[in-house]
C-alpha positions in Angstrom: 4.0 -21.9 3.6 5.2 -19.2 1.4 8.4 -17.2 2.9 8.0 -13.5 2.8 10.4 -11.8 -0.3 12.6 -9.7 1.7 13.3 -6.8 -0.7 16.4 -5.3 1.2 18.4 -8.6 -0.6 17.2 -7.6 -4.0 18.2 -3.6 -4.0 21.6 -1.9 -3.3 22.3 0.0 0.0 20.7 3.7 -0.1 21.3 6.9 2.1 18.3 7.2 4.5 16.0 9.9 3.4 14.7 12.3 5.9 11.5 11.2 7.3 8.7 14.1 7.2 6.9 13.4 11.2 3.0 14.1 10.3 -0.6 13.2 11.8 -1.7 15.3 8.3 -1.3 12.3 6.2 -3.3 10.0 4.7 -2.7 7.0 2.6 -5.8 5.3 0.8 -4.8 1.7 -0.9 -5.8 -0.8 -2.5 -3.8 -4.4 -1.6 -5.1 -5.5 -5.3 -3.3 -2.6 -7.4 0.6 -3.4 -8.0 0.9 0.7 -7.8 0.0 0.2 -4.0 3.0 -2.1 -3.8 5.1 0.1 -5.5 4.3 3.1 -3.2 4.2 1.7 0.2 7.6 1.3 1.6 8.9 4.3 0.1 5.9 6.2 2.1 6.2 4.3 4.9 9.6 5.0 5.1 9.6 8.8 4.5 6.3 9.9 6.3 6.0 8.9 9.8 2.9 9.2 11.7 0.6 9.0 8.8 -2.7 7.2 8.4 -3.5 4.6 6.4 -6.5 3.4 5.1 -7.6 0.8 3.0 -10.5 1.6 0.5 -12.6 0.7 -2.2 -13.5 3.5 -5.0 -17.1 3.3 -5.5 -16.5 2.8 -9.3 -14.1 0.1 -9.7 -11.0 1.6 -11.6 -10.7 0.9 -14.9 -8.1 -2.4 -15.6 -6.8 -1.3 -19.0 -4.5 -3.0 -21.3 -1.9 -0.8 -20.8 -2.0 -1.4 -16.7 1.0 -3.7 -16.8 2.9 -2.3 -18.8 2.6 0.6 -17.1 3.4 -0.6 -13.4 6.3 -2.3 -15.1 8.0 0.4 -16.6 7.6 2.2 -13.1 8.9 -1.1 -11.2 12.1 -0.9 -13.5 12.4 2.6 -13.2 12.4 2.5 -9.4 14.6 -0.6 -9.4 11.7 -2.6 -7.6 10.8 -6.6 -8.2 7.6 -7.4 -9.9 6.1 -10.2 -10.1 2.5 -11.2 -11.4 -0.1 -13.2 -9.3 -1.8 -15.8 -11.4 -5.1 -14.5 -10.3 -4.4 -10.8 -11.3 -6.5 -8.6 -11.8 -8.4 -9.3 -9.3 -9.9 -7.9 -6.2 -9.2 -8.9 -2.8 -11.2 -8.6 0.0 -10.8 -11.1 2.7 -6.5 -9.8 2.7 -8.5 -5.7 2.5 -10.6 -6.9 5.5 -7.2 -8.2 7.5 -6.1 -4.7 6.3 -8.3 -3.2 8.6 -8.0 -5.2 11.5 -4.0 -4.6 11.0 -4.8 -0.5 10.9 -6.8 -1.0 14.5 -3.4 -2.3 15.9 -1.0 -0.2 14.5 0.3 -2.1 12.2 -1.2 -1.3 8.8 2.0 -0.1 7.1 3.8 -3.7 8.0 0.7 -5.8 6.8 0.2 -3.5 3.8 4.1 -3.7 2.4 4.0 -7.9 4.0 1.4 -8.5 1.5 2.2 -6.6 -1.1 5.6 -8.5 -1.3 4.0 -11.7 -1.0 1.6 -10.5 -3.9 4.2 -8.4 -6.5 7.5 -10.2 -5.6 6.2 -13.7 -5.0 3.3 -13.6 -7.3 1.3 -15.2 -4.5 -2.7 -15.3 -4.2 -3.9 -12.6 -1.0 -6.7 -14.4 -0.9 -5.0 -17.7 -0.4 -5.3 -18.3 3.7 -1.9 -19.6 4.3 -0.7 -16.1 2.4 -2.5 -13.8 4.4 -1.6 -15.6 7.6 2.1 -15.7 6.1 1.4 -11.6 5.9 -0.1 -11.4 9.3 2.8 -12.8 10.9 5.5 -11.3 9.1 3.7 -7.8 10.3 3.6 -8.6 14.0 0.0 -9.6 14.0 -1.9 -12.4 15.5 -2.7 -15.0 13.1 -5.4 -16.3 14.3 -7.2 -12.7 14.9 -6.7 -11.4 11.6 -8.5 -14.7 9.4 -11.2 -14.2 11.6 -11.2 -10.6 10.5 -10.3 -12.2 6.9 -14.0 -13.8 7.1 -15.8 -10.6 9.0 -17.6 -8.8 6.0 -18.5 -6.3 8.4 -15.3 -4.7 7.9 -16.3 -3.8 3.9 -17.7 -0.6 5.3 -14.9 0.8 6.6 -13.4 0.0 3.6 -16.6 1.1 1.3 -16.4 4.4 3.7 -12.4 5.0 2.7 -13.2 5.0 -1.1 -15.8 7.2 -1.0 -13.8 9.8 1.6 -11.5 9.4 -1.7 -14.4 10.5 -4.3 -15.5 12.9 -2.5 -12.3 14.7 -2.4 -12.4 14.4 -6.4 -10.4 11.5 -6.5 -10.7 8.2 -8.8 -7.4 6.2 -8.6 -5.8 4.0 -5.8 -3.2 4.6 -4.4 -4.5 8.3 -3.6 -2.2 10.1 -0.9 -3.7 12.7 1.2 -1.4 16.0 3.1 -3.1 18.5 5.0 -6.0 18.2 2.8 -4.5 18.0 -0.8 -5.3 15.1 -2.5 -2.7 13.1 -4.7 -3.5 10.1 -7.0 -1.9 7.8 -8.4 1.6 6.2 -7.6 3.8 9.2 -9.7 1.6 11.7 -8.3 2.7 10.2 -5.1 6.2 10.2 -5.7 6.3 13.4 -7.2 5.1 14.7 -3.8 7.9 12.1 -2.1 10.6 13.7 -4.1 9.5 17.3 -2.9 9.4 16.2 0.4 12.7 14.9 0.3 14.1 18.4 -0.8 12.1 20.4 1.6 13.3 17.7 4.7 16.6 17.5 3.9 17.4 21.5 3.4 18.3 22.9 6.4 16.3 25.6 7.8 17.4 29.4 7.5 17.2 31.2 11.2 
């Protein structure tokens, strides 16, 4: 079985950022999209106590030529592995399903970066069982729970539900980042608002 990539070998030592504490936070992901990958630690690290859901846009997102080589001029600009899955693009539900099972308990953030490691630094299928049970276990879960959630299609509603909570608040691209009811899509939207939040945390307040 496949050994999770752990990214803390491959990138030198940082600061710690300041960590924003919010229940005003939403992330809405997709485990398919590379941009996800890209995004999730860095949010998981700086905004504690935020949601995350996974979803499914209504309208499947447009896979355009230009899609790798525009997640990899963004991997090498934040100094992040990428790797290509032999399967990509493609969708993938039964690890999205697990997803859900993960965010019930409290562990969405772990499974979420797990597999997107397993996916963008070891080019590994999600829907591969042996992956997603590798992912599962690497985030704390129990294995044998999440493939039966892996094989639950039930759980495409909640999923279904996500995406359109995204379209309805006008937005069209996964990742899409939510804070106290402003909507930000796309992985440099998403950092953009990371960056501010880093100046706004770290400066010390005025009395």
């Amino acid at each position: 079985m496949a050994e999770v990539i752990q990214l803390t070998q491959r990138r030198p030592d940082r600061v710690a950022s300041p960590t924003l504490e919010t229940h005003a936070t939403t992330l809405y992901f997709d485990l398919a999209s590379p941009f996800t990958y890209l995004v999730a630690e860095r949010v998981e690290r700086r905004v504690g106590g935020a949601l995350w859901r996974p979803a499914a846009l209504p309208t499947p997102q447009a896979r355009g030529e230009h899609l790798v080589a525009d997640a990899c001029g963004r991997a090498q600009a934040l100094r992040m592995p990428l790797v290509w899955p032999e399967r990509f693009p493609a969708r993938v539900p039964t690890a999205m399903r697990v997803a859900t099972y993960a965010n019930e308990q409290g562990c969405c953030p772990a499974f979420a970066i797990a597999a997107g490691r397993l996916a963008f630094c070891g080019g590994f299928d999600l829907e591969d069982p042996d992956i997603i049970a590798e992912a599962a276990a690497a985030s704390g879960l129990d294995v044998d729970e999440a493939l039966a959630a892996a094989r639950d299609p039930r759980r495409d509603h909640q999923i279904g539900m996500a995406g359109r909570s995204v379209e309805h608040a006008g937005g069209s691209i996964l990742p899409a980042l939510e804070h106290e009811r402003r909507l930000y899509c796309g992985e440099p939207h998403i950092t953009a608002w990371l960056s501010q939040l880093h100046g706004a945390v770290a400066r010390p307040s005025v009395s």
